[in-house]
VEXDREN-2710 file (C-alpha; in Angstrom, 1 decimal):
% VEXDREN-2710
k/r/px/py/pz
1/UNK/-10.2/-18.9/9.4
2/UNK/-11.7/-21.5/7.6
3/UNK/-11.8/-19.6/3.8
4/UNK/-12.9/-20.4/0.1
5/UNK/-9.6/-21.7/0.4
6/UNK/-10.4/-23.1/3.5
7/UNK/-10.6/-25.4/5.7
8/UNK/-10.9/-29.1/6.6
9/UNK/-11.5/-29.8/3.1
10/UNK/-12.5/-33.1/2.2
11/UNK/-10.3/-33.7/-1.1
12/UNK/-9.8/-37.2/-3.2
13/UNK/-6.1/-35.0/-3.7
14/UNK/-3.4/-37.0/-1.0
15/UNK/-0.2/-36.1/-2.2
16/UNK/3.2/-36.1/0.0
17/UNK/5.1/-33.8/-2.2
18/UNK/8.3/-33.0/-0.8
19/UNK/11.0/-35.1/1.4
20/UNK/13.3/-32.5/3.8
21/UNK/16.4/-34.1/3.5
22/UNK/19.1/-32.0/5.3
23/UNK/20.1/-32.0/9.0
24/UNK/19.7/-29.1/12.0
25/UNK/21.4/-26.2/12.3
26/UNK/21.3/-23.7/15.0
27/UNK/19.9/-20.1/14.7
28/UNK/19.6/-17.1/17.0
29/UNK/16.4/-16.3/18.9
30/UNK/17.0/-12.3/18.8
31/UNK/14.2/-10.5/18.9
32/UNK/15.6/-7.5/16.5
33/UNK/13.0/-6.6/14.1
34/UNK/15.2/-5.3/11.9
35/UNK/17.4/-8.7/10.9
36/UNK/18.6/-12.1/12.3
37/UNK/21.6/-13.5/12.9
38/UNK/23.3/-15.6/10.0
39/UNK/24.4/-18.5/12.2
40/UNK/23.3/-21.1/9.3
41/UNK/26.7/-20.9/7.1
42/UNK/28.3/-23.8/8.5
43/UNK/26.0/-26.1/7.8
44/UNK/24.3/-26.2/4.1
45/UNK/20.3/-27.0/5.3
46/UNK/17.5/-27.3/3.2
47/UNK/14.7/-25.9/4.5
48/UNK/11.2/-27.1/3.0
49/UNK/8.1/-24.7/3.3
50/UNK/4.5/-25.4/2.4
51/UNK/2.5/-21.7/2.8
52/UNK/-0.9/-21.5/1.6
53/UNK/-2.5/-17.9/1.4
54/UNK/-3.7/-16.8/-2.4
55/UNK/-7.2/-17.3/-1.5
56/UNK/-7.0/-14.6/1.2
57/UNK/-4.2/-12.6/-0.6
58/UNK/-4.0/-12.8/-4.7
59/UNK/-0.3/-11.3/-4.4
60/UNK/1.1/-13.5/-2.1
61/UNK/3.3/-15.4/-3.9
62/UNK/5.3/-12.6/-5.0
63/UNK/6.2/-12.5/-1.2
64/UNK/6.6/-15.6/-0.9
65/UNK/9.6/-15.2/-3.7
66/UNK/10.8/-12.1/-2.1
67/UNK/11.3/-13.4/1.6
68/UNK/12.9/-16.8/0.8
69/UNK/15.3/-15.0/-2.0
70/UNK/15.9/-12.4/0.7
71/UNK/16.6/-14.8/3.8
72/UNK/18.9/-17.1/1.1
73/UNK/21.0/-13.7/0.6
74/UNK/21.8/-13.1/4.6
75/UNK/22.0/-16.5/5.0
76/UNK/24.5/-18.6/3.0
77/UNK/23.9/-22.7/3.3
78/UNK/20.0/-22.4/3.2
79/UNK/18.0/-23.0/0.8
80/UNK/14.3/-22.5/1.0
81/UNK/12.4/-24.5/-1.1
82/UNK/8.8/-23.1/-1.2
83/UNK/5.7/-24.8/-2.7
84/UNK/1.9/-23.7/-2.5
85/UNK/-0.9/-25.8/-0.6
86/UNK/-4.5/-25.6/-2.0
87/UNK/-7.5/-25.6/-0.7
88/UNK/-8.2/-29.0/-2.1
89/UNK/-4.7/-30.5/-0.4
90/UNK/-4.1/-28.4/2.4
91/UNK/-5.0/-31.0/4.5
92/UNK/-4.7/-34.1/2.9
93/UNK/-1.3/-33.3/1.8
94/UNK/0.1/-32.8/5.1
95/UNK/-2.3/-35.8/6.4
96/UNK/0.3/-37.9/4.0
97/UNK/3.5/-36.0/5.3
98/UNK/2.4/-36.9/8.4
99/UNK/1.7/-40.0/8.3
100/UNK/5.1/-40.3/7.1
101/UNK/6.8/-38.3/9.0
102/UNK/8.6/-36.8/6.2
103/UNK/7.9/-33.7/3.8
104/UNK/7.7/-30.1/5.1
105/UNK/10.1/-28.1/7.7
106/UNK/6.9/-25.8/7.9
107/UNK/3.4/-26.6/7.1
108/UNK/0.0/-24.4/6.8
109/UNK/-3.1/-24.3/8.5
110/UNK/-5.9/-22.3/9.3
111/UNK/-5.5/-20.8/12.9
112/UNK/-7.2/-22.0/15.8
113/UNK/-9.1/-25.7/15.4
114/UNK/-7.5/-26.8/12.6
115/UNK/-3.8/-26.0/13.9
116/UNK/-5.1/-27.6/17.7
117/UNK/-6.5/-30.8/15.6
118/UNK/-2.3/-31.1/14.1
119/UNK/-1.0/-30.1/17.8
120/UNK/-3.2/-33.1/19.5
121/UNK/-1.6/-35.3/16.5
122/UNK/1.5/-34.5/18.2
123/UNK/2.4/-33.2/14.6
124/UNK/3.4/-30.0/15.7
125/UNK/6.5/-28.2/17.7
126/UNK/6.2/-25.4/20.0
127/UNK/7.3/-22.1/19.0
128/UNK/7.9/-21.0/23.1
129/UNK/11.2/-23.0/22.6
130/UNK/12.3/-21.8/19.6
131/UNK/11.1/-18.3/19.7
132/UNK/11.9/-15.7/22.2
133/UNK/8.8/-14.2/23.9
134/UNK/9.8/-10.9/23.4
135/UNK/9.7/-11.2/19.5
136/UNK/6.5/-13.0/19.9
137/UNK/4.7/-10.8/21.6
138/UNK/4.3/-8.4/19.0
139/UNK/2.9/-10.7/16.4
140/UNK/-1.0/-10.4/16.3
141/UNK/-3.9/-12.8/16.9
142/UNK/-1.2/-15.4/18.7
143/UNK/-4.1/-16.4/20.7
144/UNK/-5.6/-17.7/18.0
145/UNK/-3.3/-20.8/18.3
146/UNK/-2.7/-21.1/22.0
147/UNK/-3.0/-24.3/24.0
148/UNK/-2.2/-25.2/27.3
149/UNK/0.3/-22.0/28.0
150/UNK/2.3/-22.9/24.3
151/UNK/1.9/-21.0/21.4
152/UNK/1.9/-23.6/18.1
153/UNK/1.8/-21.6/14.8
154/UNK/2.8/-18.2/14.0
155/UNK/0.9/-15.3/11.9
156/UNK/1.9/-13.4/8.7
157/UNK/-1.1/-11.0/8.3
158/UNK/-4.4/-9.9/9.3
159/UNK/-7.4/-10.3/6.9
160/UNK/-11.4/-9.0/7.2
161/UNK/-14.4/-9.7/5.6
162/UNK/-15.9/-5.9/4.7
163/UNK/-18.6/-6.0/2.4
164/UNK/-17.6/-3.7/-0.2
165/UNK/-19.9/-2.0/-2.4
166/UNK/-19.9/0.2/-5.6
167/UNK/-20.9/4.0/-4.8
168/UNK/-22.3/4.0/-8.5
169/UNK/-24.8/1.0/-8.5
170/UNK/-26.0/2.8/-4.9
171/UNK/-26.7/5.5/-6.5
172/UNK/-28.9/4.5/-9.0
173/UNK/-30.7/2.3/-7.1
174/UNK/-31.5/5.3/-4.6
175/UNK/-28.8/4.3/-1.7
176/UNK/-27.2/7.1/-0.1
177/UNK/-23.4/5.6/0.2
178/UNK/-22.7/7.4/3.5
179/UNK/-25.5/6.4/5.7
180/UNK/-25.0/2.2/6.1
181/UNK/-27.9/0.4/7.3
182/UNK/-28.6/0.7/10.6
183/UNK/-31.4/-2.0/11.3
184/UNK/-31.4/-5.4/9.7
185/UNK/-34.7/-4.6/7.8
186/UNK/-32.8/-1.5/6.4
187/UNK/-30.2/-4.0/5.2
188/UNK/-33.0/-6.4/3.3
189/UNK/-34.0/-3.0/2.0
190/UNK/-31.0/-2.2/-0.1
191/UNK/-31.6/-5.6/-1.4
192/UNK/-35.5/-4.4/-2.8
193/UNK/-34.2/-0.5/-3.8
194/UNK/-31.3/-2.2/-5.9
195/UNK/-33.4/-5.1/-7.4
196/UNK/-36.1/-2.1/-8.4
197/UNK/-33.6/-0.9/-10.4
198/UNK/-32.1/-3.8/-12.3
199/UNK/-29.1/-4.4/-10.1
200/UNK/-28.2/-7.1/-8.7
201/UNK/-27.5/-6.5/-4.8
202/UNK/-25.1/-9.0/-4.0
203/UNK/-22.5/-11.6/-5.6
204/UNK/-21.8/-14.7/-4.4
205/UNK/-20.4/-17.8/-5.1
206/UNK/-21.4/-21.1/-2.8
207/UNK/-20.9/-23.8/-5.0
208/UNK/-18.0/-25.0/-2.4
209/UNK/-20.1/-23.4/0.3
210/UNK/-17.6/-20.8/1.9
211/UNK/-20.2/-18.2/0.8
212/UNK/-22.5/-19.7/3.4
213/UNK/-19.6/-19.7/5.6
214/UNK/-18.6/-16.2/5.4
215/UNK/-22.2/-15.2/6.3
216/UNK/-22.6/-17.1/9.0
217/UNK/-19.4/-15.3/10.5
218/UNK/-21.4/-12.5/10.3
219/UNK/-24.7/-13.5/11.3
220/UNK/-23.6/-16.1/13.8
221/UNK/-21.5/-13.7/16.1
222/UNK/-25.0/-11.9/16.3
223/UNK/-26.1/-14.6/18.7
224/UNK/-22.8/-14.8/21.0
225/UNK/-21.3/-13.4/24.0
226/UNK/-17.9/-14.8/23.2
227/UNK/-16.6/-18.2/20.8
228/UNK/-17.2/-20.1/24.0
229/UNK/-20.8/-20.2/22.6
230/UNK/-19.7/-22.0/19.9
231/UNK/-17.7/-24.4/21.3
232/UNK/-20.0/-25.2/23.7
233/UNK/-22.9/-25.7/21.2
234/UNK/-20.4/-28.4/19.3
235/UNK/-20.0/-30.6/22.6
236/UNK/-23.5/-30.0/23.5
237/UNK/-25.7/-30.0/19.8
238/UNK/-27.9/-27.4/21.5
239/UNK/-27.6/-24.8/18.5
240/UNK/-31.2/-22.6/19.6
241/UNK/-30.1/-19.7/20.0
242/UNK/-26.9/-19.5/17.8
243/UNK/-29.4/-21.4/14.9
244/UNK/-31.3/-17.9/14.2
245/UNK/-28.3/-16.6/12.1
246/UNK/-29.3/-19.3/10.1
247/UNK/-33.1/-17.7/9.6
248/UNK/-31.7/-14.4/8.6
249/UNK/-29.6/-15.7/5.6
250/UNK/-32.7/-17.3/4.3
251/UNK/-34.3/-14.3/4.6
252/UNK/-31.4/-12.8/2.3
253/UNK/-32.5/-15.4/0.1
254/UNK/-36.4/-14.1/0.4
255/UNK/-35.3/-10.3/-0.5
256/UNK/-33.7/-11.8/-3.5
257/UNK/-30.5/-10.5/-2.0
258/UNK/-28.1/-13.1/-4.2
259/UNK/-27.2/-13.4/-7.7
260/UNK/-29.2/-16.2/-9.4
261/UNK/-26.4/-18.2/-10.1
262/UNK/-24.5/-18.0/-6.5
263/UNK/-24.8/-21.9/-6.3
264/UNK/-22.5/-22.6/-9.5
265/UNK/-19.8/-19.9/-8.8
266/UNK/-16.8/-20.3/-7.0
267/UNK/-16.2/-18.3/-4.2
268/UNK/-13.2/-16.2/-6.5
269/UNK/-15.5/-16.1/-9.6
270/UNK/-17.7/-13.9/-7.7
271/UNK/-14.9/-11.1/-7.7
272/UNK/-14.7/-10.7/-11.4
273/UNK/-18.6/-10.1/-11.5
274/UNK/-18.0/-7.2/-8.9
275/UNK/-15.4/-6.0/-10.8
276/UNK/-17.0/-5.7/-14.2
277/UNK/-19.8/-3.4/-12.1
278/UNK/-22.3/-7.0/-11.8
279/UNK/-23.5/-6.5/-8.5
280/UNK/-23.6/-3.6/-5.9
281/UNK/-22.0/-5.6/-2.9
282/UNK/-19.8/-8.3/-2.1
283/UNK/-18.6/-10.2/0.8
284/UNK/-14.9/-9.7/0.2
285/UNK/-11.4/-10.2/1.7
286/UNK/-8.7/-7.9/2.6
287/UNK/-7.2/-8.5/-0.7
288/UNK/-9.9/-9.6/-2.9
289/UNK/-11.4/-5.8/-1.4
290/UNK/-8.5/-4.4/-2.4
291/UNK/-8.7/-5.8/-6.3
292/UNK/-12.5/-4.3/-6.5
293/UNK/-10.8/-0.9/-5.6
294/UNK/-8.8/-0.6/-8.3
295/UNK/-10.8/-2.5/-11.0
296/UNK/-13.9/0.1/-10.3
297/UNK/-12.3/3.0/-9.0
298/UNK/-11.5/3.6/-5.3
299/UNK/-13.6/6.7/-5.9
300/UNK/-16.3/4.7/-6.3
301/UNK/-15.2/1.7/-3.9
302/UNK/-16.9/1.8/0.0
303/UNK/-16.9/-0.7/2.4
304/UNK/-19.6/-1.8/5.4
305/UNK/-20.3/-4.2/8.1
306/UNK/-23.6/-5.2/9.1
307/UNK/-25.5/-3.3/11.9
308/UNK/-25.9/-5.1/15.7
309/UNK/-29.3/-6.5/15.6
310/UNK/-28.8/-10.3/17.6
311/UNK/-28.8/-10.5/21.6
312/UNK/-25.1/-11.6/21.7
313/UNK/-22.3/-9.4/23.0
314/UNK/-20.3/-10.2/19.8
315/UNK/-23.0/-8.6/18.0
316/UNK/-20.6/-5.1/16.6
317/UNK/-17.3/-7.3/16.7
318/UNK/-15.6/-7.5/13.2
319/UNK/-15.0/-10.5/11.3
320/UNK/-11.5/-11.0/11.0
321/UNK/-8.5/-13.3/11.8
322/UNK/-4.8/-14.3/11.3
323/UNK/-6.3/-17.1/8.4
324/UNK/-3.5/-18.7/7.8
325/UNK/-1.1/-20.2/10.2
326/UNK/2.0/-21.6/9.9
327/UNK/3.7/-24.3/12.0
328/UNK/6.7/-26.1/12.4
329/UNK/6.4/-29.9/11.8
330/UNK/7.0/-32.2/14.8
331/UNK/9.6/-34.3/12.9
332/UNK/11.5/-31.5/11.2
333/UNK/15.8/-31.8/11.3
334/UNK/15.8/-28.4/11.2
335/UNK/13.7/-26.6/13.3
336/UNK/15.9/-23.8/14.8
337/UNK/16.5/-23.0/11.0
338/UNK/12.6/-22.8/10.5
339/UNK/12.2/-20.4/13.6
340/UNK/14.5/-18.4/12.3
341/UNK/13.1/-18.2/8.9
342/UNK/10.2/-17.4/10.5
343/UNK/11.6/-14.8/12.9
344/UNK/12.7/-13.1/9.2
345/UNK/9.1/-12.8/8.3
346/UNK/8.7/-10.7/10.6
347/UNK/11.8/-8.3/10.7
348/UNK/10.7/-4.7/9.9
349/UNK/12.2/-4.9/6.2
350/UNK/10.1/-7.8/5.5
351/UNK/6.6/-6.1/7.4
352/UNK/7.0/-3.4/4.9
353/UNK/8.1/-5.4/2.1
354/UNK/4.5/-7.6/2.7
355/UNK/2.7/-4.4/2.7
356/UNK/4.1/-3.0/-0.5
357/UNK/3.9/-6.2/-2.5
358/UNK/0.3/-7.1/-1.3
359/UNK/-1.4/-3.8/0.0
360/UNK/-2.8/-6.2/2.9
361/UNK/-2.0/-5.6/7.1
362/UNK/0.7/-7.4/8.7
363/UNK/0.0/-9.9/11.5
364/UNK/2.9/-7.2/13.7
365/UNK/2.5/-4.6/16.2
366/UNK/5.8/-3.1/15.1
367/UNK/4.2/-2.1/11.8
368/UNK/4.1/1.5/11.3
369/UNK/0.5/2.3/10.1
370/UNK/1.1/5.9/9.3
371/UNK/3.1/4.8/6.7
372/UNK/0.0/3.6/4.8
373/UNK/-2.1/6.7/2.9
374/UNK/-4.4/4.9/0.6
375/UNK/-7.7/5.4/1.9
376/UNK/-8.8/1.8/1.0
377/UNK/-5.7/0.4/2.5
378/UNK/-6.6/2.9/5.2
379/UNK/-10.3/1.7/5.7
380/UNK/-9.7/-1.7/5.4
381/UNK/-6.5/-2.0/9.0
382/UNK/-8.8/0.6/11.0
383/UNK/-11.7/-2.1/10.6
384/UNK/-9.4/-4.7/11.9
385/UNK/-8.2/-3.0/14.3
386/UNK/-11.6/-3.6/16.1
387/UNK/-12.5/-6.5/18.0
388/UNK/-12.9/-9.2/16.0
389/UNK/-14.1/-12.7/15.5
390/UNK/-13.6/-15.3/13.1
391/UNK/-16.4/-18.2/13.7
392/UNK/-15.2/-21.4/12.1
393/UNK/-11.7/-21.0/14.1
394/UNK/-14.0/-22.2/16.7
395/UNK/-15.6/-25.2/15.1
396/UNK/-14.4/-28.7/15.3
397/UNK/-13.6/-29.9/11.5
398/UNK/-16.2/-32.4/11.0
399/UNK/-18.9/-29.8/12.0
400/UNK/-17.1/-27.4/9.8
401/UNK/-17.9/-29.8/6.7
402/UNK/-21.1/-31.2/7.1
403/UNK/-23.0/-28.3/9.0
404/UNK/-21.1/-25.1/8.4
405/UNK/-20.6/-25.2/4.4
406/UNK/-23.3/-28.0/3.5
407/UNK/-25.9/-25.6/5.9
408/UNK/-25.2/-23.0/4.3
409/UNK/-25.7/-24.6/0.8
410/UNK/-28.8/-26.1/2.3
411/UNK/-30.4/-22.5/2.2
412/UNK/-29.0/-21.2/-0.9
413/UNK/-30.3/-23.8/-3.3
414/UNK/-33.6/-23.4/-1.4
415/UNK/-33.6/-27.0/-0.4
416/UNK/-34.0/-25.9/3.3
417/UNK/-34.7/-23.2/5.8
418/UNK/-33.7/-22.0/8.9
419/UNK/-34.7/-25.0/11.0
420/UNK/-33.4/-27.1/8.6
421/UNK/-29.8/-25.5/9.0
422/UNK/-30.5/-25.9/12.9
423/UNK/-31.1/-29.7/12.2
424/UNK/-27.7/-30.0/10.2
425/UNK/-25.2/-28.9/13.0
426/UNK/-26.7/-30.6/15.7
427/UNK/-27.0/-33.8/13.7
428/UNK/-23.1/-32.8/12.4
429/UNK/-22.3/-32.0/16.5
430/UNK/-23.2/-34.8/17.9
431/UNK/-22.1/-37.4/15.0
432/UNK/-18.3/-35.7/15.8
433/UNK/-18.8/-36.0/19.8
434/UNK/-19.7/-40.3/19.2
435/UNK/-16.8/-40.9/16.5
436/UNK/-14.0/-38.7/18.0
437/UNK/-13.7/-39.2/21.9
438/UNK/-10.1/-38.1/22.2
439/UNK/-10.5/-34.9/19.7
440/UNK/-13.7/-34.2/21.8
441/UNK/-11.5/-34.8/25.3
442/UNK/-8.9/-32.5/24.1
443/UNK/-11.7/-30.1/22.5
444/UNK/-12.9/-29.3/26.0
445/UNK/-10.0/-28.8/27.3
446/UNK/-9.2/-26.1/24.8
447/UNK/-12.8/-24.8/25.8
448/UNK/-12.4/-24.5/29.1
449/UNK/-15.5/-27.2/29.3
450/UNK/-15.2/-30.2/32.2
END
């Protein structure tokens, strides 16, 4: 998922931080989700990990501590040495480990395009080899990253994009909380009831242009049968039908839907103005959702999703996604170490560990979702548990950047409308298709397209 964290992001940062200097050791491919074997003692290893994952989930870190600590403990000789990517050197980092080929035993990137764009760099080593397929086929979204019968990165959780709103602000403005919008003109109408009364409807921050972004999840899949459409409309330029998403967020920006300052906020800034009761609505993430909950009262809190109005088949699918993938580099020493670490991450202490330390859903079937009762927490894994989409998994990186997040920006500093958008990702499309032939070959094979 390409987030405000997220994706493909063109950065002047190129650092190559840290050099894995240990050799292999062997590890066990058990599928028990309760532990893994400690068959690492004999060998001292250090293991290097590079995780990115605050932008998605605020209390990640404190996982992040836990799990390496905790895998450190049942196995003596490792030692995981742990250090967060950014969204500014995400991918330049890693551009300068590999390049190199030295720095990080595992690496992060955003499922689907971005983790294929590594795998055609040959950058990247199969998990199928590494990893049982029992134990792998209860992680979630693995399809996400699947090329050419190999799986290539594995999951830690599951995130959505609800838009939450504050029961109170509804209320004042006239909204009843528990009848959602059912047309896309009754959407646009919350937008005039709460600006009536002095509210503003919804927060946003597009100064990066993820805000764009996250709507176009939403209003894109309204003009889909299946990600194919997208794909196909990168190889081809022909954007018509998928381009009307792009008429509706300008309308958003007609109904005076936005904040007036949504072009100088960050996407994270936007959180503390729903949280100090600014707006009625934001577009937030599992975590970020979470945060709102408790800073304005969960009695208060509500989430929605936007009602089916396009002519695509995707139009009710959710909008969620693994995010954030991780890998295990291509030139790693110690790669049956780093399947086994991530095997850990996985074992039923560590699924509930991840839930109690960050209140978000873990990318595992073998997760016992009775044992959640907060009724946020609640709301928040029954709508990912639909079927669900994620856009800009889809979309090649270059078309990510200059159409995607600059099309969006386009439309919310009023410098263009809907066609305008349009124009941007087919001029974007077709500039990718002439300067990358073999990412374009390799693209179609990964869409199924001759």
């Amino acid at each position: 998922m390409k987030l405000g964290k997220q994706k493909y992001v063109v950065a002047a940062v190129a650092a190559l931080l840290s050099l894995v200097l240990a050799s292999c050791s062997s590890s066990s491919n058990t599928s028990d989700s309760s532990a893994t074997e400690d068959t690492t003692a004999a060998k001292a290893v250090d293991l290097t990990w590079w995780w990115w994952g605050t932008g998605d989930v605020p209390k990640m870190n404190t996982w992040v501590e836990w799990v390496a600590k905790a895998y450190e403990d049942s196995h003596p000789g490792v030692k995981i040495n742990f250090e967060e990517r950014t969204d500014t050197d995400i991918t330049t980092a890693f551009e300068a480990a590999a390049a190199a080929k030295k720095g990080p035993d595992i690496a992060p990137a955003w499922a689907s395009a971005p983790v294929l764009t590594q795998v055609w760099a040959n950058n990247i080593e199969p998990l199928d080899d590494l990893v049982g397929a029992d134990e792998m086929g209860n992680w979630l979204n693995v399809a996400e990253n699947a090329y050419e019968g190999k799986t290539w990165a594995a999951p830690i959780y599951i995130v959505g994009l609800p838009i939450a709103f504050n029961k109170s602000l509804f209320a004042k403005a006239g909204i009843d909380a528990t009848k959602p919008p059912t047309t896309w003109k009754e959407f646009l109408g919350f937008c005039t009831s709460l600006n009536k009364a002095g509210i503003t409807p919804i927060v946003g921050g597009n100064r990066a242009g993820f805000e764009g972004s996250w709507w176009f999840a939403h209003l894109g899949k309204q003009y889909m049968d299946s990600p194919a459409d997208l794909q196909k409309a990168a190889l081809s330029g022909d954007f018509k039908r998928i381009g009307q998403w792009s008429d509706r967020f300008n309308e958003m920006f007609d109904s005076k839907c936005f904040n007036k300052d949504v072009n100088s906020l960050e996407l994270q800034e936007k959180y503390d103005v729903f949280n100090k009761g600014g707006a009625a609505m934001v577009l937030a993430i599992d975590g970020a959702a979470i945060g709102a909950s408790e800073a304005i009262g969960a009695e208060n809190f509500g989430t929605m999703v936007l009602p089916a109005f396009g002519d695509g088949k995707m139009a009710e699918y959710y909008t969620a996604t693994q995010s954030i993938s991780h890998f295990i580099t291509s030139w790693s020493p110690n790669k049956e170490v780093a399947a086994d670490f991530i095997k850990f991450w996985h074992t039923t202490e560590s699924l509930n560990k991840w839930v109690e330390l960050t209140g978000v859903m873990p990318a595992d079937s073998r997760f016992d979702q009775s044992t959640v009762t907060d009724p946020v927490k609640q709301q928040l894994f029954a709508l990912n548990a639909k079927p669900s989409v994620w856009l800009s998994n889809f979309e090649p990186g270059p078309v990510f950047e200059q159409a995607d997040l600059a099309g969006g920006q386009l439309i919310s500093t009023r410098k263009g409308v809907g066609k305008d958008n349009t124009a941007l990702w087919v001029k974007a499309s077709k500039g990718w298709v002439e300067q990358k032939p073999e990412e374009v070959a390799n693209f179609k094979k990964w869409a199924g397209v001759k």
